[in-house]
DSSP file (Angstrom, degrees, kcal/mol; ACC not computed):
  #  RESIDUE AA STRUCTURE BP1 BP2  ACC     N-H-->O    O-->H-N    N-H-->O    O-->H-N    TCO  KAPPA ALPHA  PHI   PSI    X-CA   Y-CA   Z-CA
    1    1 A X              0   0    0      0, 0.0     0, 0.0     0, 0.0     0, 0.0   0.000 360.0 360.0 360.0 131.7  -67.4  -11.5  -70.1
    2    2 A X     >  -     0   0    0      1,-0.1     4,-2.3     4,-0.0     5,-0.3   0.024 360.0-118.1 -65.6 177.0  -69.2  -13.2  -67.4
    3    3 A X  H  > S+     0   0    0      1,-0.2     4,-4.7     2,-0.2     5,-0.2   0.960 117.5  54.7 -85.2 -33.3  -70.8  -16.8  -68.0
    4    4 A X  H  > S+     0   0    0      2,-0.2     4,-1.7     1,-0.2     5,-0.2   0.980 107.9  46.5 -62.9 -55.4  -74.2  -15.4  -67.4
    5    5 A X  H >> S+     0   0    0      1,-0.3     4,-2.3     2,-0.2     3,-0.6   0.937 109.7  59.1 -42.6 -66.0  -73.8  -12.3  -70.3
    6    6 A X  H 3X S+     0   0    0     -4,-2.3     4,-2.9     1,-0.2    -1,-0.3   0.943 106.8  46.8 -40.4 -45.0  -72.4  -15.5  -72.5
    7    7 A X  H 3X S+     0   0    0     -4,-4.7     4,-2.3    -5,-0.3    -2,-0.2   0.947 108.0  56.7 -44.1 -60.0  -76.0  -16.9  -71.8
    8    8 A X  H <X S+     0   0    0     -4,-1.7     4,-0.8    -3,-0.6     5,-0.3   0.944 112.1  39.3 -31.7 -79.9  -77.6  -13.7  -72.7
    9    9 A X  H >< S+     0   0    0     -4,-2.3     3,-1.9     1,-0.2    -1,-0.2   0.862 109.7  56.1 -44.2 -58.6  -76.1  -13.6  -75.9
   10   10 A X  H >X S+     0   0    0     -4,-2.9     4,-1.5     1,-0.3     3,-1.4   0.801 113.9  43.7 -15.5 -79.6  -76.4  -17.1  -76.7
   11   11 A X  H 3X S+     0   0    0     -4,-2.3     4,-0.6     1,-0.4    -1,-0.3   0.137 116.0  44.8 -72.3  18.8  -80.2  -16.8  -76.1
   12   12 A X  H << S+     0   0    0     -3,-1.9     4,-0.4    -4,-0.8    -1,-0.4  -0.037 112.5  54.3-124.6   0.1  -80.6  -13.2  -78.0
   13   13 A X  H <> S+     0   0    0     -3,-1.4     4,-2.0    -5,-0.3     3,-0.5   0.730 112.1  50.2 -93.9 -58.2  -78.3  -14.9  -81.0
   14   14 A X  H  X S+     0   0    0     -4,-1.5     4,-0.8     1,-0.3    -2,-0.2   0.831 113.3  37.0 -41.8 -65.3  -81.1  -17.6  -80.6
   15   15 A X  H  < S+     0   0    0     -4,-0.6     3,-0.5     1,-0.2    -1,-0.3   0.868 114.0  58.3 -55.8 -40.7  -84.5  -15.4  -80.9
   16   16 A X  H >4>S+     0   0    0     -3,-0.5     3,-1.5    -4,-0.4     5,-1.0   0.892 106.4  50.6 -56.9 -53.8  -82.8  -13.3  -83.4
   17   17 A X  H 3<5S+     0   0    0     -4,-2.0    -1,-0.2     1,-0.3    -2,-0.2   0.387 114.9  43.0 -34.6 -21.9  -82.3  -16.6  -85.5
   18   18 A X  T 3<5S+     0   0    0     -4,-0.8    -1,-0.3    -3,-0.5    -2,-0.2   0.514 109.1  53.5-104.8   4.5  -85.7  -17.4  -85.2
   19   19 A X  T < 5S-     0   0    0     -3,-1.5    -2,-0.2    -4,-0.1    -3,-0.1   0.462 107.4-121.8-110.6 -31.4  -86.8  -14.4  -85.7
   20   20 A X  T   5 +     0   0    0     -4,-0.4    -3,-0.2     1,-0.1     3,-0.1   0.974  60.3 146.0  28.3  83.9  -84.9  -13.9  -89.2
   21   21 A X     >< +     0   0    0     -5,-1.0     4,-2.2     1,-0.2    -4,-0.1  -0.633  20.2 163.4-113.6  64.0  -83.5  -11.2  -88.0
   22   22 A X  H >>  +     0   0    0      2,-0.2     3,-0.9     3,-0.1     4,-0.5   0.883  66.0  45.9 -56.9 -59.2  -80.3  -12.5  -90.4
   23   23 A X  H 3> S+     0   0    0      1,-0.3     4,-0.6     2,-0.2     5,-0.1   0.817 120.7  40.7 -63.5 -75.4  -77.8   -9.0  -90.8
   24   24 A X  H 3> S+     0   0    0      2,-0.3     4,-2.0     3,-0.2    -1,-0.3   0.569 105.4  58.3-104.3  -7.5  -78.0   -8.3  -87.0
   25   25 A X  H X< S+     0   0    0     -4,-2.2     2,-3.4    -3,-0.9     3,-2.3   0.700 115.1  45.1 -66.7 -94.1  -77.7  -12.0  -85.7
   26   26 A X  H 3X S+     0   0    0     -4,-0.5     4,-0.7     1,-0.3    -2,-0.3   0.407 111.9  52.5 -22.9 -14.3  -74.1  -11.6  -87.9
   27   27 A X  H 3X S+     0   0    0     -2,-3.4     4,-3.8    -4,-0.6    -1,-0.3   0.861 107.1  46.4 -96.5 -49.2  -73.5   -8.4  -86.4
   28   28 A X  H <X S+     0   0    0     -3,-2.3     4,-2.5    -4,-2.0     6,-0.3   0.745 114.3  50.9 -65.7 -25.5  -73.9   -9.4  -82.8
   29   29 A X  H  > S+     0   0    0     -4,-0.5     4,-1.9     2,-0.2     6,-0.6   0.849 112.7  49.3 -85.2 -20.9  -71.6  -12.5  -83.6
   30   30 A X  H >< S+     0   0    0     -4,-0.7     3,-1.5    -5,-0.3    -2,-0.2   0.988 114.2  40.0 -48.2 -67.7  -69.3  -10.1  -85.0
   31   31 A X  H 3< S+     0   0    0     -4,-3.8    -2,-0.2     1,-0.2    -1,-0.2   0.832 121.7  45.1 -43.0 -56.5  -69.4   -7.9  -82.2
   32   32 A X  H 3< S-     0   0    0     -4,-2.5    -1,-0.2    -5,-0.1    -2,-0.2   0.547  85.2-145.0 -20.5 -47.8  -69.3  -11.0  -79.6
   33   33 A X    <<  +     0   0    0     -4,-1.9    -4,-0.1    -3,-1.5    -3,-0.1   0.264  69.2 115.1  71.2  -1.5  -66.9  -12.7  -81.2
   34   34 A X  S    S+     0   0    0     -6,-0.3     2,-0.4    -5,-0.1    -5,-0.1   0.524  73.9  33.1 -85.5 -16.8  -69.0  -16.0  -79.9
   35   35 A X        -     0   0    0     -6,-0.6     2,-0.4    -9,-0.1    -2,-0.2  -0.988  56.2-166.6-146.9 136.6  -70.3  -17.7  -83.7
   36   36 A X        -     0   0    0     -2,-0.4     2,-2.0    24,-0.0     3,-0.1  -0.753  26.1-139.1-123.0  93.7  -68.3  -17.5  -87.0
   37   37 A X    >>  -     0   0    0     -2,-0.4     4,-1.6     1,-0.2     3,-0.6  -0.140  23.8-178.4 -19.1  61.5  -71.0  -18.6  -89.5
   38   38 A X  H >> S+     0   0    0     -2,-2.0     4,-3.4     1,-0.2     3,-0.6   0.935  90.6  43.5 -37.8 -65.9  -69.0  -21.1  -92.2
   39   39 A X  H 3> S+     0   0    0      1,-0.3     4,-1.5     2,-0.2    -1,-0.2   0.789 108.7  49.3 -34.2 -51.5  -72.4  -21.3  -93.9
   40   40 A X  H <> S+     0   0    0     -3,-0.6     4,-2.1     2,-0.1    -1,-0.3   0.976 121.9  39.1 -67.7 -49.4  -73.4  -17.7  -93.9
   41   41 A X  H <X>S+     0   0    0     -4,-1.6     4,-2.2    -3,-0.6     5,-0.5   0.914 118.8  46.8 -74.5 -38.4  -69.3  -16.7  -95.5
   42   42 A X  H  X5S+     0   0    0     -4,-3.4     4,-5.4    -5,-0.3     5,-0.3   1.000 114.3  47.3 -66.5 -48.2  -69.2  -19.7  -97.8
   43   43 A X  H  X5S+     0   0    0     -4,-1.5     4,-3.2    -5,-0.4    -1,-0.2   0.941 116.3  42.4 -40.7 -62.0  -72.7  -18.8  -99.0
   44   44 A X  H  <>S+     0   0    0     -4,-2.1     5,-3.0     2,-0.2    -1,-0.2   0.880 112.7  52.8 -50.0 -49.9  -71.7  -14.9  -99.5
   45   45 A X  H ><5S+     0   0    0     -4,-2.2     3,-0.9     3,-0.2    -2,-0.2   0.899 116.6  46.2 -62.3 -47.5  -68.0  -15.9 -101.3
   46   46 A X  H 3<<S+     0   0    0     -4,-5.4    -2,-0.2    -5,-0.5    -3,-0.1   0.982 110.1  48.0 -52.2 -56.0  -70.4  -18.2 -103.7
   47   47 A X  T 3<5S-     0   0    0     -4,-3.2    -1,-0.2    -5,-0.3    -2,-0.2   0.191 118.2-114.9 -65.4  -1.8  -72.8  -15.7 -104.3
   48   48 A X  T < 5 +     0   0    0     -3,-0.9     2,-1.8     1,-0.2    -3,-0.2   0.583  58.7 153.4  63.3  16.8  -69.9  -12.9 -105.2
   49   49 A X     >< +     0   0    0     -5,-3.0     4,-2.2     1,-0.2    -1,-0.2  -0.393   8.2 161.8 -84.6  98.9  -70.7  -10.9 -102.5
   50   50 A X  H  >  +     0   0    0     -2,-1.8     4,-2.5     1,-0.2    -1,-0.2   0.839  69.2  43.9 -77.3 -29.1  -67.4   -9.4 -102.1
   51   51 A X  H  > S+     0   0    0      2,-0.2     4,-1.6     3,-0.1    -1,-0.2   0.732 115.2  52.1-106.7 -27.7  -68.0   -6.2  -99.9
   52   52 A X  H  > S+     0   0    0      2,-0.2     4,-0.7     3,-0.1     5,-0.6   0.979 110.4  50.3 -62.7 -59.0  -70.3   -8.3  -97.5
   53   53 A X  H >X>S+     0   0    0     -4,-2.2     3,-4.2     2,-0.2     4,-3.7   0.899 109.8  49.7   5.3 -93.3  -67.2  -11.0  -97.3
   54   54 A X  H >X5S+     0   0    0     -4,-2.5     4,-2.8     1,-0.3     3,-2.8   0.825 116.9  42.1 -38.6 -76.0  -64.6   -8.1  -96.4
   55   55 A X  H 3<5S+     0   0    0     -4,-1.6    -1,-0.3     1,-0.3    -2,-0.2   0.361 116.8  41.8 -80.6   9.3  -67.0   -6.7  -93.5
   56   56 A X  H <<5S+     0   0    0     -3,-4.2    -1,-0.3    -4,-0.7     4,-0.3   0.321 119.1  46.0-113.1  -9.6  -68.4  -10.0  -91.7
   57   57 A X  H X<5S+     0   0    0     -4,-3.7     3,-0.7    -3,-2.8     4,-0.3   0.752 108.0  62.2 -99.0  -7.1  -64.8  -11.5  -91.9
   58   58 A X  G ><<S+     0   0    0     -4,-2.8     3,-0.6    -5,-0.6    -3,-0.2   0.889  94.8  61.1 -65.0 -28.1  -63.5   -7.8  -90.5
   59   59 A X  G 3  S+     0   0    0      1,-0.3    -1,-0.2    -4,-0.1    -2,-0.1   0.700 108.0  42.0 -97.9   4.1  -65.5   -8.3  -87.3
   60   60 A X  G <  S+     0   0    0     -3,-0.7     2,-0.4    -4,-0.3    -1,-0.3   0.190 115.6  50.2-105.0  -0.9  -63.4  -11.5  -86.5
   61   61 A X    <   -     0   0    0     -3,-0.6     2,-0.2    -4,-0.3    -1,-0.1  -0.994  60.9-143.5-173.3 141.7  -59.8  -10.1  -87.5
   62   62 A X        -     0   0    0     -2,-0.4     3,-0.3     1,-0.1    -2,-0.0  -0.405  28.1-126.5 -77.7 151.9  -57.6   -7.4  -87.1
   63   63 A X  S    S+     0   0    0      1,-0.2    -1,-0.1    -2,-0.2    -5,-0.0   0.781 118.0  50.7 -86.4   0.7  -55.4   -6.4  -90.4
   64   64 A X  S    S+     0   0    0      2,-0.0    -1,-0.2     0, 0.0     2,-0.1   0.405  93.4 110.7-111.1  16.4  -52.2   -6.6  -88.6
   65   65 A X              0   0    0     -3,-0.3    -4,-0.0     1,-0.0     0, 0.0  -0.334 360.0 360.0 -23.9 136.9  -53.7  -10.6  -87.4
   66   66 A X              0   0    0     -2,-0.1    -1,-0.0     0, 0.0    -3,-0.0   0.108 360.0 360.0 -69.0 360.0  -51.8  -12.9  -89.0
């Protein structure tokens, strides 16, 4: 990805974040691969959210990742 696109996201992560637009800023870092929320997973793992977990730590890892 070129550095200008990285900008682009950045600043669309950004507006989306300010926006509270929370599920699709996580969806775009999924997709991106550019932010792994600690805060947003620790929060979710506290909170029992088990099936949210699996699918925001799926967009960062394969299953056959080590």
């Amino acid at each position: 990805m070129s550095s200008l696109s990285r900008e682009l996201v950045f600043l669309i992560l950004q507006f989306l974040d300010e926006e509270k637009f929370k599920e699709t800023v996580h969806k775009l870092e999924q997709e991106s691969g550019f932010f792994f929320n600690m805060k947003y997973f620790e929060d979710e793992v506290h909170n029992g959210n088990w099936d949210e977990v699996e699918k925001y730590l799926s967009g960062f890892t394969k299953v056959d990742d080590n």
